[in-house]
KOLFI-362903 format. One record per residue: x, y, z of N, C-alpha, C in turn; residue in three letters. Coordinates in nm, 3 decimals, decimal comma, always signed. Layout:
BEGIN
+---------+---------+---------+---------+---------+---------+---------+---------+---------+-------+
:   neast :  nnorth :     nup :  caeast : canorth :    caup :   ceast :  cnorth :     cup : kolke :
+---------+---------+---------+---------+---------+---------+---------+---------+---------+-------+
:       X :       Y :       Z :       X :       Y :       Z :       X :       Y :       Z :   ala :
...
+---------+---------+---------+---------+---------+---------+---------+---------+---------+-------+
***
This chain:
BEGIN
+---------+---------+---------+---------+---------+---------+---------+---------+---------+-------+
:   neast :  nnorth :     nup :  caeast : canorth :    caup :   ceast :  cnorth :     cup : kolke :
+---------+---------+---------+---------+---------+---------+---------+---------+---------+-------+
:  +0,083 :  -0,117 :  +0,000 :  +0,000 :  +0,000 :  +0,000 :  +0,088 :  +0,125 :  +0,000 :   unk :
:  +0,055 :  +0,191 :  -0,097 :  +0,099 :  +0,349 :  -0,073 :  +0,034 :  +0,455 :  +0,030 :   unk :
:  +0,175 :  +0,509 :  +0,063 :  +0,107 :  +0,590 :  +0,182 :  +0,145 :  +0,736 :  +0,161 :   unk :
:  +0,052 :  +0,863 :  +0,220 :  +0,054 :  +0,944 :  +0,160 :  +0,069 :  +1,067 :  +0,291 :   unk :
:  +0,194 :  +1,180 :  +0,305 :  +0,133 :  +1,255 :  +0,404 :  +0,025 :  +1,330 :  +0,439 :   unk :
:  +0,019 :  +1,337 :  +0,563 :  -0,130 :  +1,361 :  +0,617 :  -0,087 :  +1,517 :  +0,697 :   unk :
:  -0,138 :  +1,595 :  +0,683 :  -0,183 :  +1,710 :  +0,732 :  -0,168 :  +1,665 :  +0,882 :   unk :
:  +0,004 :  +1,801 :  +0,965 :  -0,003 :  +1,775 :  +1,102 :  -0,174 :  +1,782 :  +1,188 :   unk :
:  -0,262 :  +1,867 :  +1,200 :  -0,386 :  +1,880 :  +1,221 :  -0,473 :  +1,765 :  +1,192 :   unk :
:  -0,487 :  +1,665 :  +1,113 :  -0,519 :  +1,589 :  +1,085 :  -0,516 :  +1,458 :  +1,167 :   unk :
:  -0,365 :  +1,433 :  +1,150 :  -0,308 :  +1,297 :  +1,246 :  -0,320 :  +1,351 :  +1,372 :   unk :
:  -0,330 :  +1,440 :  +1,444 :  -0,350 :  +1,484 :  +1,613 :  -0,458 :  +1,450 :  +1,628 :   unk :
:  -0,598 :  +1,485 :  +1,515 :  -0,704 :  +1,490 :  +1,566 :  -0,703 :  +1,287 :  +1,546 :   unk :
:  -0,639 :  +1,213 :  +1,473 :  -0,653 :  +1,083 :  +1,486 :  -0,584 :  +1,034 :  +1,623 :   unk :
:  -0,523 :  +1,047 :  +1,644 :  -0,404 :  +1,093 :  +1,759 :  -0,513 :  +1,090 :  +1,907 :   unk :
:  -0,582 :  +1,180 :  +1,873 :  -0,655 :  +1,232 :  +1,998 :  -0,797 :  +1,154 :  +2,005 :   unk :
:  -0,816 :  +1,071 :  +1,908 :  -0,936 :  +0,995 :  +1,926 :  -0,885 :  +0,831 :  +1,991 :   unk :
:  -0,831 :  +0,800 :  +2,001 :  -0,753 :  +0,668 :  +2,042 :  -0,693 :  +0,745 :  +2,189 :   unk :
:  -0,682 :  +0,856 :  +2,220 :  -0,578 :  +0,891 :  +2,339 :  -0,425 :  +0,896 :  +2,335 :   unk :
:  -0,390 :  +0,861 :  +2,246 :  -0,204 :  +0,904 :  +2,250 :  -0,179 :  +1,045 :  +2,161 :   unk :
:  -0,085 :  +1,083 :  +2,167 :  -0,027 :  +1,167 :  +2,195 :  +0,133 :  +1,196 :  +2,150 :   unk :
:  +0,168 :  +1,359 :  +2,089 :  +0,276 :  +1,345 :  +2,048 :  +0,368 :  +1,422 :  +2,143 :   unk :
:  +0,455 :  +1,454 :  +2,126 :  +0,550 :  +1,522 :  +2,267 :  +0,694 :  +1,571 :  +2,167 :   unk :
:  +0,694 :  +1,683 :  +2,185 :  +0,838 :  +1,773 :  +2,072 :  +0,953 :  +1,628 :  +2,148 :   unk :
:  +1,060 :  +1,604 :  +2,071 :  +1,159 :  +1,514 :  +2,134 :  +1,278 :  +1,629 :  +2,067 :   unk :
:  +1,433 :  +1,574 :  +2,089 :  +1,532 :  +1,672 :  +2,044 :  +1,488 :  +1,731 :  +1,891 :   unk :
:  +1,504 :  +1,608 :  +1,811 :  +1,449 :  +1,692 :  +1,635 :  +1,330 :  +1,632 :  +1,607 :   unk :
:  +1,289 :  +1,514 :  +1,626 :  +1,194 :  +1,470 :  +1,604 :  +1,091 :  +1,456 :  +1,709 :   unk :
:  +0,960 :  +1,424 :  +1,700 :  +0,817 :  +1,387 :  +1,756 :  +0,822 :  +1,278 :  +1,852 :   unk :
:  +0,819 :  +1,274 :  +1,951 :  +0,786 :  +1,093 :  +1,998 :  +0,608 :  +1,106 :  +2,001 :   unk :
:  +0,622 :  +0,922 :  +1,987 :  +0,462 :  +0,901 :  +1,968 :  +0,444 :  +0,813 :  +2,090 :   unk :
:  +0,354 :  +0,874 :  +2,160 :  +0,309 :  +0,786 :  +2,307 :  +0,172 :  +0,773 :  +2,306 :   unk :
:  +0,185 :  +0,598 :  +2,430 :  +0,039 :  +0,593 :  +2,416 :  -0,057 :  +0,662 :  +2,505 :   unk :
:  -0,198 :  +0,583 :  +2,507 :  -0,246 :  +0,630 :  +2,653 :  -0,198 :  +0,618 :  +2,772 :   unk :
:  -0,108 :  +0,533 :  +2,776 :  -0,036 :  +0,521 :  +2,937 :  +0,111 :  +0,630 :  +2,903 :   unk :
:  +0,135 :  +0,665 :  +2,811 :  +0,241 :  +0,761 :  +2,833 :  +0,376 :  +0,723 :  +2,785 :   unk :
:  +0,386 :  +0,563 :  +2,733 :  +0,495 :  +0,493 :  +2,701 :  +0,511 :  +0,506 :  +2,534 :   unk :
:  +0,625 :  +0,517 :  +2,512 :  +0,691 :  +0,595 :  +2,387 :  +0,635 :  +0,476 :  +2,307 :   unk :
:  +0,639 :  +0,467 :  +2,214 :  +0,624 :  +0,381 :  +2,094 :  +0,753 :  +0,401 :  +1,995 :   unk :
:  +0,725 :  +0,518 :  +1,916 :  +0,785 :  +0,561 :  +1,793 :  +0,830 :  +0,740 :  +1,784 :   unk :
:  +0,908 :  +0,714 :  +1,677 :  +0,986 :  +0,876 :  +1,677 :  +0,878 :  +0,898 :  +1,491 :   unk :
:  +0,830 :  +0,994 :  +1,489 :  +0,763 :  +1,090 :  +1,431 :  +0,849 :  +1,166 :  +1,361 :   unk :
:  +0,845 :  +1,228 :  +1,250 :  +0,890 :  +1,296 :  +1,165 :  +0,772 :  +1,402 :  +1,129 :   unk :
:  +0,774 :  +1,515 :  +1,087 :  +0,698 :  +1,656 :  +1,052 :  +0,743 :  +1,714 :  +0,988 :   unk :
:  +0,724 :  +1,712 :  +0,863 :  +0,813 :  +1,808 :  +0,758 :  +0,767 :  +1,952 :  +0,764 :   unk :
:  +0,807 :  +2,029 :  +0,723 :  +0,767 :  +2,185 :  +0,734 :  +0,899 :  +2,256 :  +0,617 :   unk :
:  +0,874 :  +2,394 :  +0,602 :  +0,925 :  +2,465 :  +0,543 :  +0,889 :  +2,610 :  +0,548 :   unk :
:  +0,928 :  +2,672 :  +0,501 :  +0,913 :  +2,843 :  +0,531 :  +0,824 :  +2,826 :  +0,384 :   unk :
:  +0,658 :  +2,921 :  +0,481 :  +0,557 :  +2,873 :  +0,370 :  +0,514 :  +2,816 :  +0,312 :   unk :
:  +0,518 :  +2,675 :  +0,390 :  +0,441 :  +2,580 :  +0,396 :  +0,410 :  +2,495 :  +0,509 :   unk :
:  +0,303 :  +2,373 :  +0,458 :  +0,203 :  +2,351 :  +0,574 :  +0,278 :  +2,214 :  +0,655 :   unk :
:  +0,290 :  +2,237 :  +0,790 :  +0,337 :  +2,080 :  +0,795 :  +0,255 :  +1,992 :  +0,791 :   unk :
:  +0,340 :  +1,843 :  +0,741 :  +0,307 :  +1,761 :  +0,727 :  +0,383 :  +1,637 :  +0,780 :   unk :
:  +0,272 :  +1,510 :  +0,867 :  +0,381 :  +1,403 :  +0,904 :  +0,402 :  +1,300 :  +0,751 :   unk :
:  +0,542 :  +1,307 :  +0,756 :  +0,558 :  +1,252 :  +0,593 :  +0,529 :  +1,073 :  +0,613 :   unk :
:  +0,525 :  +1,047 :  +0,483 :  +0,467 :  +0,910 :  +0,481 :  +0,509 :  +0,813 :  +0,524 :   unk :
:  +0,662 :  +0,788 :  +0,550 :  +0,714 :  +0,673 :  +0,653 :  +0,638 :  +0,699 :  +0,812 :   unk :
:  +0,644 :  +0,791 :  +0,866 :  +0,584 :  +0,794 :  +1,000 :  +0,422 :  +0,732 :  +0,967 :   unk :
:  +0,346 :  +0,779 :  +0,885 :  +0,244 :  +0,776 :  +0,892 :  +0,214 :  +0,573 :  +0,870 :   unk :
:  +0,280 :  +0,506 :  +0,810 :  +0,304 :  +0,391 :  +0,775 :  +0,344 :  +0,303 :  +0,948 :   unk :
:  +0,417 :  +0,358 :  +1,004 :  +0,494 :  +0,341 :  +1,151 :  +0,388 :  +0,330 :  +1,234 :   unk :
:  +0,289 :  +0,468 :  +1,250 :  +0,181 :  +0,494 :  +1,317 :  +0,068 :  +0,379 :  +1,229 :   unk :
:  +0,033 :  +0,350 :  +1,168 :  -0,053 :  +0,243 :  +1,123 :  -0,031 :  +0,114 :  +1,174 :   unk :
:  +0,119 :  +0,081 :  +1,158 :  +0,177 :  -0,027 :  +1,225 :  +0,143 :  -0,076 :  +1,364 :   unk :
:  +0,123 :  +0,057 :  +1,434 :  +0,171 :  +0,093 :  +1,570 :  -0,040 :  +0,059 :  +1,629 :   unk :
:  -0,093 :  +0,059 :  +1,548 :  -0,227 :  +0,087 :  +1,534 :  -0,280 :  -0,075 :  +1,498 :   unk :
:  -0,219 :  -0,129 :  +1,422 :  -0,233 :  -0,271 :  +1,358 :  -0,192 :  -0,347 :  +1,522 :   unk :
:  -0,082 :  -0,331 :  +1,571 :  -0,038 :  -0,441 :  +1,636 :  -0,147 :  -0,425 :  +1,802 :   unk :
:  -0,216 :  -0,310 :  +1,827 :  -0,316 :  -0,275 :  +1,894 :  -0,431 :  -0,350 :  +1,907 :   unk :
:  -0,486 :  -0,371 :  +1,754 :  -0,630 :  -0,394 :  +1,734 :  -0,665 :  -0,287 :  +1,708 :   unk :
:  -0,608 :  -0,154 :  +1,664 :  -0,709 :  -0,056 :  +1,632 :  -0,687 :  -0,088 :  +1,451 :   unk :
:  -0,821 :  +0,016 :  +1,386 :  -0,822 :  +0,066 :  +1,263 :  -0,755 :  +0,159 :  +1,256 :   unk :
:  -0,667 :  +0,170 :  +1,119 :  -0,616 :  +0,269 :  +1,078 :  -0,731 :  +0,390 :  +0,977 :   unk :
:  -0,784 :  +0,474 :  +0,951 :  -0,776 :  +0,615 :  +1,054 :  -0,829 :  +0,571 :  +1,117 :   unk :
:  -0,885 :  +0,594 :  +1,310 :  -0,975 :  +0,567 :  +1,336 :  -1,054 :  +0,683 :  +1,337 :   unk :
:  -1,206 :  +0,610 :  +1,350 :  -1,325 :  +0,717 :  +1,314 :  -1,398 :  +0,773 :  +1,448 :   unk :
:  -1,466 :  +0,849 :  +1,442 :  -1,496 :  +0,909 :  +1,574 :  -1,616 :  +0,820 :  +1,566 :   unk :
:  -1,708 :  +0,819 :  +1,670 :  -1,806 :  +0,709 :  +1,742 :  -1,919 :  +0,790 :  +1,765 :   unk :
+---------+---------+---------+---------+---------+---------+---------+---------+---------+-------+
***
C-alpha cells in the first residue's frame, strides 16, 4: 500500500481519538500511548511557507503501531 502525508492537524485529531499523543523530542516527535509509554519517533516536515506535514514513513509506523493494537487505521470518531 501506498502511503501518503497527512496534514499535522489531521493525524493529532486521529491521535486524539484513540488517546495518544505526540511530545516535541530533540528533532523529532515521539509518539506515546495512553499510558504515556513511547512507541515511535515521528517525523513533521515543514518549510518556510508551507504547511506541515507528518511525511509518509511515519504515517506507515503509526498504522503499524495501530495494527499491532487492534485498532483501525484512521480511526473514526463514534
Amino acid at each position: 500500500m501506498v502511503y501518503k502525508p497527512i496534514e499535522e492537524r489531521t493525524y493529532l485529531d486521529y491521535l486524539k481519538i484513540v488517546g495518544w499523543r505526540l511530545v516535541k523530542g530533540g528533532i523529532d516527535y515521539n509518539l506515546l500511548d495512553d499510558k504515556g509509554i513511547f512507541m515511535c519517533s515521528i517525523k513533521i516536515s515543514h518549510g518556510k511557507g508551507q504547511k506541515r506535514e507528518v511525511v509518509a514513513f511515519s504515517v506507515n509506523k503509526t498504522e503499524k503501531k495501530f495494527k499491532e493494537r487492534g485498532l483501525k487505521w484512521p480511526p473514526k470518531k463514534k
